[in-house]
C-alpha positions as CSV (number, residue, x, y, z in Angstrom):
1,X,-43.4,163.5,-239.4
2,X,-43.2,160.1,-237.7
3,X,-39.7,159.0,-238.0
4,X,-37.0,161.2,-238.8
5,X,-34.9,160.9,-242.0
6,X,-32.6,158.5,-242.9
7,X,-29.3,159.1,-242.1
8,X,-27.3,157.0,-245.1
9,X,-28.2,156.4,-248.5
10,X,-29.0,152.7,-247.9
11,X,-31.3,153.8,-245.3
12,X,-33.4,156.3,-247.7
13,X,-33.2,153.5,-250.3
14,X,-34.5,151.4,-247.5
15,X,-37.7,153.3,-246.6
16,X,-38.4,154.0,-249.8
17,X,-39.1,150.7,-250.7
18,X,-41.3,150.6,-247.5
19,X,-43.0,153.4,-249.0
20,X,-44.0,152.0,-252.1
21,X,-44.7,148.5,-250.6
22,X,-47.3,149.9,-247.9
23,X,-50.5,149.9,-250.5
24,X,-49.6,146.1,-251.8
25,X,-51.0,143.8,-248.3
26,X,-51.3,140.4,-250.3
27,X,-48.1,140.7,-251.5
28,X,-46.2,141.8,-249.0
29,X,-47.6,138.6,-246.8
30,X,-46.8,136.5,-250.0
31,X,-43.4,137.5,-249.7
32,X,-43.0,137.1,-245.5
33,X,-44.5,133.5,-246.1
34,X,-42.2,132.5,-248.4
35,X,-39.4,133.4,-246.4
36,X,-40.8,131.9,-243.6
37,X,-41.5,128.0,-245.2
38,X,-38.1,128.6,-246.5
39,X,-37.1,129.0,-242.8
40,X,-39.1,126.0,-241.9
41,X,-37.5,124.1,-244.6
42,X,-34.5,124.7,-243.5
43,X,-34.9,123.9,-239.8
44,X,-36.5,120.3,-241.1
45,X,-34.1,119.3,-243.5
46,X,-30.5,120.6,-241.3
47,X,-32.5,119.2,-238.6
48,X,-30.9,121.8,-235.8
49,X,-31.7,125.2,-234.8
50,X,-34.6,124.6,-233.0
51,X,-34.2,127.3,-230.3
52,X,-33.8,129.6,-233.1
53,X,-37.4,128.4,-234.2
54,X,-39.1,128.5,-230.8
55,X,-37.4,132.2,-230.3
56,X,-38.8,133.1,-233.5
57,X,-42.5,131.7,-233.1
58,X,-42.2,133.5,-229.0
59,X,-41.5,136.6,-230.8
60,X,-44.1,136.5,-234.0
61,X,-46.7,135.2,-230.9
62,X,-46.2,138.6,-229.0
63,X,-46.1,140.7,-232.8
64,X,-49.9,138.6,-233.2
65,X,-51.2,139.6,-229.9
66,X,-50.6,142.8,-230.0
67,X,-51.8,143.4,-233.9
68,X,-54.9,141.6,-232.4
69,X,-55.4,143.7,-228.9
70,X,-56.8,147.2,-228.8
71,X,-54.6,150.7,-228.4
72,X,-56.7,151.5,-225.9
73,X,-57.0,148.7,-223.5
74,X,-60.9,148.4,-222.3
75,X,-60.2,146.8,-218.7
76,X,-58.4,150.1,-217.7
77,X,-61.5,152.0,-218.9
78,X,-64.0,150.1,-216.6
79,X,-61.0,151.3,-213.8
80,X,-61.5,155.0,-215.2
81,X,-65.7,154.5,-215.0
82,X,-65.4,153.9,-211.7
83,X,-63.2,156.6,-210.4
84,X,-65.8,158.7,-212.7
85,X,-68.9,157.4,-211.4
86,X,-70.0,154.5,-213.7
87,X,-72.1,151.8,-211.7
88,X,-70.2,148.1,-211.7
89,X,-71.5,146.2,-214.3
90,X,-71.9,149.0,-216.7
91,X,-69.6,150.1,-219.1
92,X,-69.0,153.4,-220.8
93,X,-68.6,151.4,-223.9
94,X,-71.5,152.3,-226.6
95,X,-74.0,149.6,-225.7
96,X,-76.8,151.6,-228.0
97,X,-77.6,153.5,-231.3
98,X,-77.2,156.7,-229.6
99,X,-73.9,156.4,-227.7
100,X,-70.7,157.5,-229.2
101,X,-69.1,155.2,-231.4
102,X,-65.4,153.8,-230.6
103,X,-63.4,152.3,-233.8
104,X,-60.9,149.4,-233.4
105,X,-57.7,150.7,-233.0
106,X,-55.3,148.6,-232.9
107,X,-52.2,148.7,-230.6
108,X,-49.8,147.2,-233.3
109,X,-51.0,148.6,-236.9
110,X,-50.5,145.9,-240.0
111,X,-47.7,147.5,-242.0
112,X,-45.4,147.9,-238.6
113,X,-46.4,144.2,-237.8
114,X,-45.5,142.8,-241.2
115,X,-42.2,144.8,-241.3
116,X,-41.0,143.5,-237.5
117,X,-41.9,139.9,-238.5
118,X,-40.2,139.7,-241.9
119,X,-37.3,141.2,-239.9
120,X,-37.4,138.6,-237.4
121,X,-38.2,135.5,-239.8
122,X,-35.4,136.8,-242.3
123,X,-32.8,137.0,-239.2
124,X,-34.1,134.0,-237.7
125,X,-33.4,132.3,-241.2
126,X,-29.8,134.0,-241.5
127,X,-29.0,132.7,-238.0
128,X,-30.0,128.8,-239.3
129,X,-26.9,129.4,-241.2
130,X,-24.9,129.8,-238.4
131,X,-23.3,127.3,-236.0
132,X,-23.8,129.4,-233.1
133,X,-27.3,129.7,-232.8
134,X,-27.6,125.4,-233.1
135,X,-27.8,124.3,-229.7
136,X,-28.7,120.9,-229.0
137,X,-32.2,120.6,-227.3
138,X,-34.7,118.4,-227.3
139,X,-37.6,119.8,-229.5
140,X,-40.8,118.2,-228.8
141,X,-40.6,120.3,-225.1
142,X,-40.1,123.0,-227.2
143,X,-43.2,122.3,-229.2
144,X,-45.1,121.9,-226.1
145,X,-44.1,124.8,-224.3
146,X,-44.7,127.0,-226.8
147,X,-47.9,125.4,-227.7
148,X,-48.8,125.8,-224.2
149,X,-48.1,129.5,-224.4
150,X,-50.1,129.8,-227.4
151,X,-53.1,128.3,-225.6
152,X,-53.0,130.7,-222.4
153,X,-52.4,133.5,-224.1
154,X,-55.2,133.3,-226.7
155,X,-57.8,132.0,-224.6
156,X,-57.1,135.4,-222.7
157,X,-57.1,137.1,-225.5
158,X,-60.6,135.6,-226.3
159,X,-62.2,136.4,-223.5
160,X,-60.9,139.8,-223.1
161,X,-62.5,140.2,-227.0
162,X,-65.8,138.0,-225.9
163,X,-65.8,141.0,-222.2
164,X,-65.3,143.7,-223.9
165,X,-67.7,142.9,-227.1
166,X,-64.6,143.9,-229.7
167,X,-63.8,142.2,-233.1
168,X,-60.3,142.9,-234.3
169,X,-60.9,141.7,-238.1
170,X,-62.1,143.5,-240.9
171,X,-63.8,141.0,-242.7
172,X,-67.1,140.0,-241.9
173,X,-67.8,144.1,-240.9
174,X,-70.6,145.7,-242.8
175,X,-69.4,148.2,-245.3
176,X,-71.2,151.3,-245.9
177,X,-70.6,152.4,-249.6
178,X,-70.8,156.1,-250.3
179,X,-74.9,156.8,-251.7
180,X,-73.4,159.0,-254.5
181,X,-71.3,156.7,-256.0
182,X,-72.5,154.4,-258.8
């Protein structure tokens, strides 16, 4: 078993609407998106909270990158060819039909990156209702530090996927059907 069992009722009550959500994707998205305009909403109409809005968009950055990045990270396996023997410049990756196929796996699977960012956006919206968390800051350097961040850190990310010759999205995959099915 992956986790253990829940230690209060709440938390059994919890995980069991986990459980029954895992199979519905759309809707589940549906649901973190609303929450998350409502967020917005509220952080352009109160006009405050804006560090609680750059914290949040750090945080669902990091969730992205690593739903988008590999388990298995390909730069330490060019290391491992060459302690094994693999001439620079080639890679142990399957480059033909008759090499060994490797699936995408990814290092933060969907259902655990939906559940940690409909935590964060659904604190981050409880905390815009707090005094606390509204400091006063200017926001447009927020904005531009944070779209700075986004830029360096995907266009990493890019060429790591454009290196390494890996796809992390579904669509756009061929689909093999099953031949006995009709």
């Amino acid at each position: 078993m992956d986790a253990p069992e829940p230690e209060t009722p709440f938390a059994a009550v919890y995980q069991s609407y986990l459980d029954k959500s895992t199979p519905y994707v759309a809707y589940r998205w549906i649901a973190t998106a609303t929450i998350f305009v409502a967020f917005g909403l509220r952080i352009v109409f109160a006009g405050g909270w804006y560090i609680v809005a750059y914290s949040l968009g750090i945080y669902l950055l990091n969730l992205f990158l690593a739903f988008i990045s590999p388990k298995f990270d390909p730069s330490l396996d060019s290391d491992t060819d060459m302690e094994d023997g693999v001439p620079a410049g080639q890679s142990s990756l399957p480059t033909s039909n008759d090499q060994e196929f490797k699936p995408f796996v990814r290092r933060l699977p969907e259902f655990k990156f939906w559940h940690a960012a409909t935590r964060a956006v659904t604190l981050a919206f409880c905390c815009s209702w707090s005094e606390i968390f509204n400091l006063p800051v200017f926001w447009p350097v927020l904005v531009v530090y944070w779209l700075i961040l986004v830029f360096l850190t995907m266009r990493r990310q890019i060429q790591s996927m454009i290196k390494y010759r890996y796809v992390p999205w579904d669509f756009g995959k061929a689909k093999y059907a099953n031949k006995n099915a009709n």
